[in-house]
C-alpha positions as CSV (number, residue, x, y, z in Angstrom):
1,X,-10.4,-3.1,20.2
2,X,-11.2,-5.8,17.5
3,X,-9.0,-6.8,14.5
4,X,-9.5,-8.0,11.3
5,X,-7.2,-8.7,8.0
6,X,-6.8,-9.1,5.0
7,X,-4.0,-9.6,2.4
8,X,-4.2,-8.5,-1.4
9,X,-1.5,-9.5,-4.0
10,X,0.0,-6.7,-6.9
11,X,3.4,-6.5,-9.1
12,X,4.5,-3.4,-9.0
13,X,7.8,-1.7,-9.6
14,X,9.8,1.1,-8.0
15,X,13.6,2.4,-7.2
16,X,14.9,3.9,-4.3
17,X,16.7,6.7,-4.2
18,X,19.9,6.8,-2.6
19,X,19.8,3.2,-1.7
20,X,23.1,2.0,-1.3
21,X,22.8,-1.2,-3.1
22,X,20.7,-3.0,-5.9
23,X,17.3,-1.4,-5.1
24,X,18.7,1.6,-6.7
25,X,18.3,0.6,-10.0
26,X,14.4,0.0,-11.4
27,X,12.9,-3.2,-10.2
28,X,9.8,-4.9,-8.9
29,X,8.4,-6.9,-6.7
30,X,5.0,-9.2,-5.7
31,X,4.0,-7.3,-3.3
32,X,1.5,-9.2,-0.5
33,X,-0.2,-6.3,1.5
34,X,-1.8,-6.9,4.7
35,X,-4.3,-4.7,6.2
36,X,-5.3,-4.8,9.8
37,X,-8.6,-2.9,10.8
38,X,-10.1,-2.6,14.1
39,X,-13.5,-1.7,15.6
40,X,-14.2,-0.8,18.9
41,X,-17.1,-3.5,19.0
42,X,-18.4,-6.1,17.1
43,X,-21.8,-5.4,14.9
44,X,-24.8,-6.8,14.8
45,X,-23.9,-10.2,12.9
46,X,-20.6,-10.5,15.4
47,X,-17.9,-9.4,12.9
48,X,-15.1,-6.3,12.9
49,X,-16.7,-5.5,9.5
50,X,-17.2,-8.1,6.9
51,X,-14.0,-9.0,4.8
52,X,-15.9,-8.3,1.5
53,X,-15.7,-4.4,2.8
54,X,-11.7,-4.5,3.2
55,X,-11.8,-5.9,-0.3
56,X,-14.1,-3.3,-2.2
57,X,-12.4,-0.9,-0.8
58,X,-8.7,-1.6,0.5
59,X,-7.5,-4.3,-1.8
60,X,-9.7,-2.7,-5.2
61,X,-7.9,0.6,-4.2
62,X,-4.1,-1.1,-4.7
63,X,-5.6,-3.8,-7.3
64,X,-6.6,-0.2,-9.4
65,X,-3.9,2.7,-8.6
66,X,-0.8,0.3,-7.4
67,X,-1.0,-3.1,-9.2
68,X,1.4,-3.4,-12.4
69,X,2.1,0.2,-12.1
70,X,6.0,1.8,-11.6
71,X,5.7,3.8,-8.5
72,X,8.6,6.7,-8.3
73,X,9.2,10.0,-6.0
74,X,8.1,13.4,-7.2
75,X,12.1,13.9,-6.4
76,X,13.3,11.4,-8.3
77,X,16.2,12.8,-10.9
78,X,15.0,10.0,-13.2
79,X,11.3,10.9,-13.0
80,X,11.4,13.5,-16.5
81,X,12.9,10.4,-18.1
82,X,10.6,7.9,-17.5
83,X,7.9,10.7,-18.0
84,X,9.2,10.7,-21.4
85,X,8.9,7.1,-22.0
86,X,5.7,6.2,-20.5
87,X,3.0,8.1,-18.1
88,X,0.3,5.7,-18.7
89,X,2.2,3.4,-15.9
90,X,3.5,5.5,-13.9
91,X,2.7,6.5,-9.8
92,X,4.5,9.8,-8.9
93,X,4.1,9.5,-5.3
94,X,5.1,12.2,-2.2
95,X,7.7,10.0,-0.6
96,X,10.5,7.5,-1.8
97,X,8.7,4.1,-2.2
98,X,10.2,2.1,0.5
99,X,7.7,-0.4,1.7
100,X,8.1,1.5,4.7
101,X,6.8,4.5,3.2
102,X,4.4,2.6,1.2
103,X,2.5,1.2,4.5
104,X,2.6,4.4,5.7
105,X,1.0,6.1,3.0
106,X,-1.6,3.1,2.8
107,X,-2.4,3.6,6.7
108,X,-2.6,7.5,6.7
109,X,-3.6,8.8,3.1
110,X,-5.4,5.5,1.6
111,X,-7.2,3.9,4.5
112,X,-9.4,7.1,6.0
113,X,-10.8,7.7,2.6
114,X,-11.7,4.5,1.5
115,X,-13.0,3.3,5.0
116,X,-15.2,7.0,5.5
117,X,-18.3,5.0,5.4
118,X,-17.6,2.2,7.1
119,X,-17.5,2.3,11.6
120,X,-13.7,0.7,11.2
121,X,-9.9,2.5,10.5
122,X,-7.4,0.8,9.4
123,X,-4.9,0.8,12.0
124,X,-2.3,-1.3,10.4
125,X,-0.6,-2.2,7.3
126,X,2.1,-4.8,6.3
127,X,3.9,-4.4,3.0
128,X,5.8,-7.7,2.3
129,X,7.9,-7.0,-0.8
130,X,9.1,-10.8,-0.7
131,X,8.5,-13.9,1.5
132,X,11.3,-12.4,3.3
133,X,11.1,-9.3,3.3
134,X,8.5,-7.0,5.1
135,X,7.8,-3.7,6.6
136,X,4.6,-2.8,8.9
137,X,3.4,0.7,9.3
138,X,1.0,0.7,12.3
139,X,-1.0,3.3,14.7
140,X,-1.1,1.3,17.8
């Protein structure tokens, strides 16, 4: 198997639910996603896939539906509020936005779809939600 990554840069805001401290409350972050794909051979120029592909389709996918956007959990009790307020930015997602879960998500639900025509998965993703801060979500 042969990697290659790329990184893409958003803002983007969430809460988590029943976090014990700060992150409960609505905040954001700059997020720096990394996405690792693999092939099981090089093509025909000698590369995993070329890193304008991870770009179209990867990072134009988060620049589009993730960047300056509020992501918050279908469960959320404060989801009706800020529904209230303001759809036009908000991302009800199907898990509580952790970067955990956000890799995850990326990996399983983002990454097949977008990479369909291309002969490379995305095997891996790293969510940094600050310099020190990280989560990675990976099949292998």
């Amino acid at each position: 198997m042969i990697l290659a990554e790329r990184y893409h840069d958003i803002s983007c805001g969430h809460r988590v639910v029943g976090h014990e401290g700060k992150c409960r409350f609505l905040h954001g972050h700059n997020y720096r996603v990394h996405f690792t794909v693999a092939a099981e051979q090089l093509d025909s120029v000698g590369r995993v896939v070329d890193f304008s592909v991870i770009k179209s389709t990867l990072c134009q996918w988060i620049e589009e539906n993730l960047d300056h956007k509020f992501l918050i959990w279908e469960q959320d009790p404060l989801l009706q509020a800020l529904q209230e307020i303001n759809t036009e930015s908000l991302v009800v997602v199907p898990f509580n936005p952790t970067a955990e879960n956000i890799a995850r998500y990326l990996v399983e639900d983002i990454g097949p779809e977008q990479l369909k025509d291309y002969s490379v998965r995305l095997i891996r993703c790293k969510v940094e939600e600050t310099a020190k801060c990280s989560a990675t979500y990976s099949l292998v």
